[in-house]
ZAMI-75504 format. One record per residue (C-alpha): residue number from 1; z, y negated, x negated. Coordinates in Angstrom, 2 decimals. Last residue first. Layout:
+-----+---------+---------+---------+
! num !       z !       y !       x !
+-----+---------+---------+---------+
! NUM !       Z !       Y !       X !
...
+-----+---------+---------+---------+
// end
This chain:
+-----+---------+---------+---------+
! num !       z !       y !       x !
+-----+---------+---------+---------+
! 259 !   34.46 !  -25.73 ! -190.44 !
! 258 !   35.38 !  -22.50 ! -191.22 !
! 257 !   38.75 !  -21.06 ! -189.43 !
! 256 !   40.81 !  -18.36 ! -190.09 !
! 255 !   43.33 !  -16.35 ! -187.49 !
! 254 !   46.00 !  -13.74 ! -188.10 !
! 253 !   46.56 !  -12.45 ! -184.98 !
! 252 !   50.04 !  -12.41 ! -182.76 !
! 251 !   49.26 !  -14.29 ! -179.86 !
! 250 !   49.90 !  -17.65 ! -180.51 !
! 249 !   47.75 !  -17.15 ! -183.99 !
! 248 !   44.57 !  -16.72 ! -181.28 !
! 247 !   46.08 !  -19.71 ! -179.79 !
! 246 !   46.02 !  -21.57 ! -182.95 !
! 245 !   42.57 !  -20.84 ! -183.92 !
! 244 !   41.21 !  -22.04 ! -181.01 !
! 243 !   42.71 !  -25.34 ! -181.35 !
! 242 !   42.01 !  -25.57 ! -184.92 !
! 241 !   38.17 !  -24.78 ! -184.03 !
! 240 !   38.47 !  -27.64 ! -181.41 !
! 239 !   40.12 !  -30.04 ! -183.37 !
! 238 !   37.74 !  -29.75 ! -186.62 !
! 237 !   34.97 !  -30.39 ! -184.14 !
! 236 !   32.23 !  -27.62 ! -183.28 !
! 235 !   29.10 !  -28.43 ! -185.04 !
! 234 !   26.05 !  -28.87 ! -183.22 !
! 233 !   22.73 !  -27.36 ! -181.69 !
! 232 !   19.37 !  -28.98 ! -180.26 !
! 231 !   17.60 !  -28.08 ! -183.53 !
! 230 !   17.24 !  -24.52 ! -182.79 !
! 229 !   15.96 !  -23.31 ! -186.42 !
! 228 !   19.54 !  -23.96 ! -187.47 !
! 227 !   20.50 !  -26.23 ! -190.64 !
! 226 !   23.32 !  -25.13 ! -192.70 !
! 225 !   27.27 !  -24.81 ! -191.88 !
! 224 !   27.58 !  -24.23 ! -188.24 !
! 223 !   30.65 !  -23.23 ! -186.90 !
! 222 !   33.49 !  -20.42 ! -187.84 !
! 221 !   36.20 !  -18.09 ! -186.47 !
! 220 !   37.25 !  -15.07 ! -188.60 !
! 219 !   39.85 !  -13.26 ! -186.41 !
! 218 !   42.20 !  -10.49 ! -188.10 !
! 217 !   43.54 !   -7.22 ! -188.13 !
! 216 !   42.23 !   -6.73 ! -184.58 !
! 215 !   43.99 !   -5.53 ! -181.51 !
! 214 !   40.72 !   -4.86 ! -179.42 !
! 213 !   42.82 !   -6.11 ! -175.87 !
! 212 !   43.81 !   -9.23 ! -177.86 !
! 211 !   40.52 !  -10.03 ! -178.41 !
! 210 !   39.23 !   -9.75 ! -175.19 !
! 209 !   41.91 !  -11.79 ! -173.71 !
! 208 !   40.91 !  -14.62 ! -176.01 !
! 207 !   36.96 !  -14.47 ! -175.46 !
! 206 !   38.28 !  -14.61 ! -171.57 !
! 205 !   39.72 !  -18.10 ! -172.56 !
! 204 !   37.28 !  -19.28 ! -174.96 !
! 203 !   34.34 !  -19.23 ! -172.55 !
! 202 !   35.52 !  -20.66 ! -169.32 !
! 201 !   38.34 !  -22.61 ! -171.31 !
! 200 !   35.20 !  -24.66 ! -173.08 !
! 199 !   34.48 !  -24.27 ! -176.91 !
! 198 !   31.01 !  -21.99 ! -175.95 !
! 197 !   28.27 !  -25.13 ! -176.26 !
! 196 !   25.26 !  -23.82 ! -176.12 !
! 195 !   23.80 !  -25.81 ! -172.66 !
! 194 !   20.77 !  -23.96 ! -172.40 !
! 193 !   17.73 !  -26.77 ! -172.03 !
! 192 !   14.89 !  -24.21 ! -173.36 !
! 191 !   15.33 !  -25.93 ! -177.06 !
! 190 !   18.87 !  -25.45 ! -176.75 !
! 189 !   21.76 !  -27.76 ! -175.71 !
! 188 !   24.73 !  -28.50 ! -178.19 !
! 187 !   27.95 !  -27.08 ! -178.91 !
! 186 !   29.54 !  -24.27 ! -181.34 !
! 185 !   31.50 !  -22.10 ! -182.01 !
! 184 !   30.83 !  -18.91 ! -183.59 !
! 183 !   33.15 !  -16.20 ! -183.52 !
! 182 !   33.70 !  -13.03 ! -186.21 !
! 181 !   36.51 !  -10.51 ! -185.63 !
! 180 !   38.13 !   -8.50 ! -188.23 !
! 179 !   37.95 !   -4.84 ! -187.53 !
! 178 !   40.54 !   -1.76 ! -188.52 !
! 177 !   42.34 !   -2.60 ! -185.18 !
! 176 !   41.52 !    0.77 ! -183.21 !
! 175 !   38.08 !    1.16 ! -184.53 !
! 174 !   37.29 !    2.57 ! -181.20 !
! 173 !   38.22 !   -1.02 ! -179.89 !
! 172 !   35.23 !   -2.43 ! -181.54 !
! 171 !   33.14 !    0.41 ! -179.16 !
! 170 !   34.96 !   -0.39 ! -176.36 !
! 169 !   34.13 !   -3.86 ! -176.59 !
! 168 !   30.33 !   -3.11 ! -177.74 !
! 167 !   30.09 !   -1.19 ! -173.97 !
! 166 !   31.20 !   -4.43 ! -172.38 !
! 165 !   28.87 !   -6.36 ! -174.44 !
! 164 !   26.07 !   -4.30 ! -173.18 !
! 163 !   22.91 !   -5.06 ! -175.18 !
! 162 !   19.88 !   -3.03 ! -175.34 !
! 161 !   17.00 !   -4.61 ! -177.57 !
! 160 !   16.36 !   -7.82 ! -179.62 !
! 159 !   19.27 !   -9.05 ! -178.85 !
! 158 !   19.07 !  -13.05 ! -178.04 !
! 157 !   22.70 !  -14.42 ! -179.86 !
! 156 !   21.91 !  -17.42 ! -177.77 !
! 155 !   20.38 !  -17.12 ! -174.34 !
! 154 !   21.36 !  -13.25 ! -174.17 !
! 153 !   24.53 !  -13.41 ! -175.12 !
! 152 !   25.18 !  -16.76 ! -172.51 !
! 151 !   24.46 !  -14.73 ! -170.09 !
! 150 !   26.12 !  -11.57 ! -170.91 !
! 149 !   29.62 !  -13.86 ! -171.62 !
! 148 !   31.98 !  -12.03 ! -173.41 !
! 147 !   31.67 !  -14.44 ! -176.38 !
! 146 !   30.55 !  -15.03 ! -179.98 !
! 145 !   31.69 !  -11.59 ! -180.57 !
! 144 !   30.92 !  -10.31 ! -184.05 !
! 143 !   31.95 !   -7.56 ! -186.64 !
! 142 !   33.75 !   -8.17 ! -189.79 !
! 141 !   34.79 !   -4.72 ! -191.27 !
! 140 !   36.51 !   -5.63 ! -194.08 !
! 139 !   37.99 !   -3.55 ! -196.41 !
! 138 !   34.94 !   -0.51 ! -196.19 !
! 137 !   35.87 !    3.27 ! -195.26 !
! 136 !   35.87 !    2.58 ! -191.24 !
! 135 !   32.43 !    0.75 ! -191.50 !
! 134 !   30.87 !    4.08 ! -193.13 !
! 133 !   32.83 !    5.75 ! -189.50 !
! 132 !   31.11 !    3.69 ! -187.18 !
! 131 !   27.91 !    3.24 ! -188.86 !
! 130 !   27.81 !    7.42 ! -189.20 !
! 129 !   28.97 !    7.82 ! -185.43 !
! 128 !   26.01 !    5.35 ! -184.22 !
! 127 !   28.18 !    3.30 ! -181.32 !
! 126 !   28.85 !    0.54 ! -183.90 !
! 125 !   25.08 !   -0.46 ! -183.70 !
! 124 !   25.35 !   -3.96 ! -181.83 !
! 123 !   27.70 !   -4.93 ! -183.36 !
! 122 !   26.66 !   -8.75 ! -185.31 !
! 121 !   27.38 !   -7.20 ! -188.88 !
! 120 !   28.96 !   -8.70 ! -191.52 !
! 119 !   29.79 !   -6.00 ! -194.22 !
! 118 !   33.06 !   -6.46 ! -196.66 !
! 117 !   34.00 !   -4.76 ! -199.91 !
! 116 !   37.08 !   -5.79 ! -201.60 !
! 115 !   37.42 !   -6.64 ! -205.04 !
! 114 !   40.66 !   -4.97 ! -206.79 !
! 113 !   38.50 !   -2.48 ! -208.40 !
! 112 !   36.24 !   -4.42 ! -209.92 !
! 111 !   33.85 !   -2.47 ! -212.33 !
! 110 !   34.40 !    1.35 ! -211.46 !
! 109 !   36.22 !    1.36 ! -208.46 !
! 108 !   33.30 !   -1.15 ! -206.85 !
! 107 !   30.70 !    1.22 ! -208.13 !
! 106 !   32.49 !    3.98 ! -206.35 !
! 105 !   32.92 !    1.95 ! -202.90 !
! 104 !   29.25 !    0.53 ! -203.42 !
! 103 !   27.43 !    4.43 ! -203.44 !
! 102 !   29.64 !    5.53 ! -200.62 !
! 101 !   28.54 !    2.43 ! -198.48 !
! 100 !   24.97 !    3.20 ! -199.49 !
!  99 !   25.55 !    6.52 ! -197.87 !
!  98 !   26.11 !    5.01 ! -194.65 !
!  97 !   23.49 !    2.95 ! -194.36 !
!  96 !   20.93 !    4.96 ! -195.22 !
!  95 !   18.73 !    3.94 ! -192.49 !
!  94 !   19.08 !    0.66 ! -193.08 !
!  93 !   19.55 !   -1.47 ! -189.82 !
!  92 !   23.47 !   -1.66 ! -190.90 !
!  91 !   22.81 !   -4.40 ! -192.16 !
!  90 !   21.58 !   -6.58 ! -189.95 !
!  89 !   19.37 !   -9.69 ! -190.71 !
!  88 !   18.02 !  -10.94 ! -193.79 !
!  87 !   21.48 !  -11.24 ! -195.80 !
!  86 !   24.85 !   -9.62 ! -195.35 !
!  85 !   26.40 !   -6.95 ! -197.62 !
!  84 !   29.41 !   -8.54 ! -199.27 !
!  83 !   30.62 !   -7.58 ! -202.59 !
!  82 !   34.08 !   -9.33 ! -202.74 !
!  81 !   36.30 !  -11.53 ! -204.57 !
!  80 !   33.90 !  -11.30 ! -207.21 !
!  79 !   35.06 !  -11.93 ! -211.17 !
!  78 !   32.29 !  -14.15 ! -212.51 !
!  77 !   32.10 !  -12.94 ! -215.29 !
!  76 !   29.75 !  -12.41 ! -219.01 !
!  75 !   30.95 !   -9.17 ! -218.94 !
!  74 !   32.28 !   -7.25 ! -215.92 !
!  73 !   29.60 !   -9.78 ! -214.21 !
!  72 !   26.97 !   -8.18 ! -216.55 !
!  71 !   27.91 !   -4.23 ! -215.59 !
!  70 !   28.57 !   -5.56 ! -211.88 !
!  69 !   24.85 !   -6.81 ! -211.78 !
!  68 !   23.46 !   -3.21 ! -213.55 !
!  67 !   25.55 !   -1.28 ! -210.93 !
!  66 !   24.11 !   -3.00 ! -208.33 !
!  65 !   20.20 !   -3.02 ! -209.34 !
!  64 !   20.96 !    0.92 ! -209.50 !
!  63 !   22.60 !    1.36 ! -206.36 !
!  62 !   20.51 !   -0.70 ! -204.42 !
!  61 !   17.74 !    1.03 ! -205.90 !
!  60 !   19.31 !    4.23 ! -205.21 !
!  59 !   19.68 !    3.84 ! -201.45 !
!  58 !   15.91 !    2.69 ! -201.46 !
!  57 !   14.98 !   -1.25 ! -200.48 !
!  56 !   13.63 !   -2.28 ! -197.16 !
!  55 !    9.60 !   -2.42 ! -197.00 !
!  54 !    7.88 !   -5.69 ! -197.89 !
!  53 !    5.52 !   -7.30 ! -195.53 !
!  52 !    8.66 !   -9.21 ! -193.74 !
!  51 !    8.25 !  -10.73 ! -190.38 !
!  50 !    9.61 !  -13.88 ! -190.74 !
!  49 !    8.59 !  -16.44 ! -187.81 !
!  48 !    9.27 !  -14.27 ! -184.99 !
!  47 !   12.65 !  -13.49 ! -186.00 !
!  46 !   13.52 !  -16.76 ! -185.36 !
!  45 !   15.67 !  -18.59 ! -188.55 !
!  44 !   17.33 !  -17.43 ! -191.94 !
!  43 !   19.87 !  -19.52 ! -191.20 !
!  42 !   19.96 !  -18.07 ! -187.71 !
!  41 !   21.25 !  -20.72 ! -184.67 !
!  40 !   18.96 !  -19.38 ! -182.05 !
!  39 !   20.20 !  -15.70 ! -182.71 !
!  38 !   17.08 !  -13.52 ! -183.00 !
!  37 !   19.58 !  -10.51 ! -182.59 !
!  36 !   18.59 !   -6.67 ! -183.62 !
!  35 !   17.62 !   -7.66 ! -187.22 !
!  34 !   15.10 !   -7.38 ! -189.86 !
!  33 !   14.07 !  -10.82 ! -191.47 !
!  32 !   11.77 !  -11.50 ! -194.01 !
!  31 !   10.09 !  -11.40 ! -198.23 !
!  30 !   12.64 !   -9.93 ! -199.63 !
!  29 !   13.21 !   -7.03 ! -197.67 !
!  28 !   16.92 !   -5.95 ! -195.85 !
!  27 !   19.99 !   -3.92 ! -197.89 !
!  26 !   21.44 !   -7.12 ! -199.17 !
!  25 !   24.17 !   -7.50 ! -201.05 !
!  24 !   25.58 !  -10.24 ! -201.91 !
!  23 !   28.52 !  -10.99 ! -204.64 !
!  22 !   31.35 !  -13.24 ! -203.17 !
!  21 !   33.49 !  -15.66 ! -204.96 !
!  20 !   35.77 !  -16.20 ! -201.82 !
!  19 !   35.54 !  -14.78 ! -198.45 !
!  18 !   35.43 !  -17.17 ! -195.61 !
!  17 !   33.68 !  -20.42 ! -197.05 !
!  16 !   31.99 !  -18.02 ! -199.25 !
!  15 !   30.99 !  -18.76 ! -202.94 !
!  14 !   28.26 !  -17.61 ! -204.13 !
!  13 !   27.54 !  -14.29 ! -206.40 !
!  12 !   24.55 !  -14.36 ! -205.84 !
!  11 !   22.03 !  -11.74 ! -204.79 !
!  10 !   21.34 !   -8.50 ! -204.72 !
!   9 !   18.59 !   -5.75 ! -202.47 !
!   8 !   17.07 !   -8.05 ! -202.11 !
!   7 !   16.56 !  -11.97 ! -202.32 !
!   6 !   17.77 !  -13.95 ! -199.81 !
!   5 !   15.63 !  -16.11 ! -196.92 !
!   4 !   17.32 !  -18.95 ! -196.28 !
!   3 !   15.69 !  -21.42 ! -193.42 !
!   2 !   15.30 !  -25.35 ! -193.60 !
!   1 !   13.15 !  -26.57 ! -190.32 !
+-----+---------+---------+---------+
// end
């Protein structure tokens, strides 16, 4: 089994298949994984089998070792598209979440200010008044929903604590359409013998009424792209991502799909 585990607190710039040339940021150790899902198709695999040793980098450390890679991008390029916090796990796990956001947003006026600033996070701390309003002063607030399916939640996306998705629906639709949407597809059945695959009209249809009851600015749907620590799991088919992504155009939302 291939996992990524990224460097901290920067790294890149790489390309995105969603975002463009896109500088990383990541605000989780080294050396592991810190996150609220153990999702069974991770790239940086089970939870379980990176526990990091290394504590989570300081606000001004992330400010400092991005200031000094924007300084060298600014002159010896690339240009990023965007600065991207993602990496080992969630984001907005950091306890100074918030203020880091601040920190980027000036640095990002400073060196590139036409670059956008984008943090993928899986949700499931939107309800914290500081996440929700740091995530209100970014570009893109990409924020995922796999499904609306509890059961299928837990077998795949596997929280690592309390998890109402109906709760995390109001919660996206507090942002009241500042939010893109983030959905993987994808098929296959799972090591314990759960059948993965969410590209069926139970799953996609109530996924698309959801969505159009949060209103966002855009939908971000996606498959795999690297090797999962579940090896039972597959790619969703051009056709069936295209599918999707017209009917979420059908009604009215700008829709992008990776394949």
């Amino acid at each position: 089994m291939s996992t990524v585990i990224y460097p901290s607190p920067i790294f890149g710039p790489v390309h995105s298949r969603r975002l463009g040339v896109s500088l990383g940021i990541n605000l989780l150790p080294a050396d592991g994984k810190v996150c609220t899902f153990d999702c069974i198709y991770c790239e940086c695999g089970f939870n379980a089998d990176h526990r990091p040793n290394l504590r989570m980098p300081s606000r001004s450390e992330v400010a400092l070792a991005l200031e000094e890679k924007l300084a060298d991008m600014a002159a010896n390029g690339p240009q990023p598209d965007v600065l991207t916090f993602a990496g080992n796990g969630e984001p907005t796990c950091h306890p100074d979440f918030a203020g880091i956001i601040d920190d980027t947003i000036r640095l990002r006026d400073r060196y590139f200010p036409k670059a956008r600033i984008s943090v993928l996070s899986n949700s499931t701390r939107i309800h914290k008044e500081d996440v929700h309003d740091a995530l209100m002063r970014i570009d893109n607030n990409i924020l995922k929903l796999d499904t609306v399916c509890s059961a299928y939640i837990n077998k795949v996306d596997r929280p690592t604590g309390n998890y109402n998705v109906e709760q995390i629906i109001e919660r996206m639709k507090a942002f009241n359409g500042h939010i893109i949407i983030q959905t993987m597809f994808m098929k296959g059945v799972s090591a314990g013998g759960f059948n993965a695959d969410n590209t069926g009209e139970e799953f996609v249809a109530p996924w698309l009424e959801t969505v159009k009851a949060i209103a966002p600015q855009k939908v971000m749907i996606y498959t795999i792209d690297r090797e999962t620590p579940d090896t039972g799991l597959r790619k969703a088919s051009h056709e069936e991502l295209d599918a999707i992504c017209s009917r979420v155009i059908a009604a009215g939302i700008p829709c992008s799909a990776s394949y």
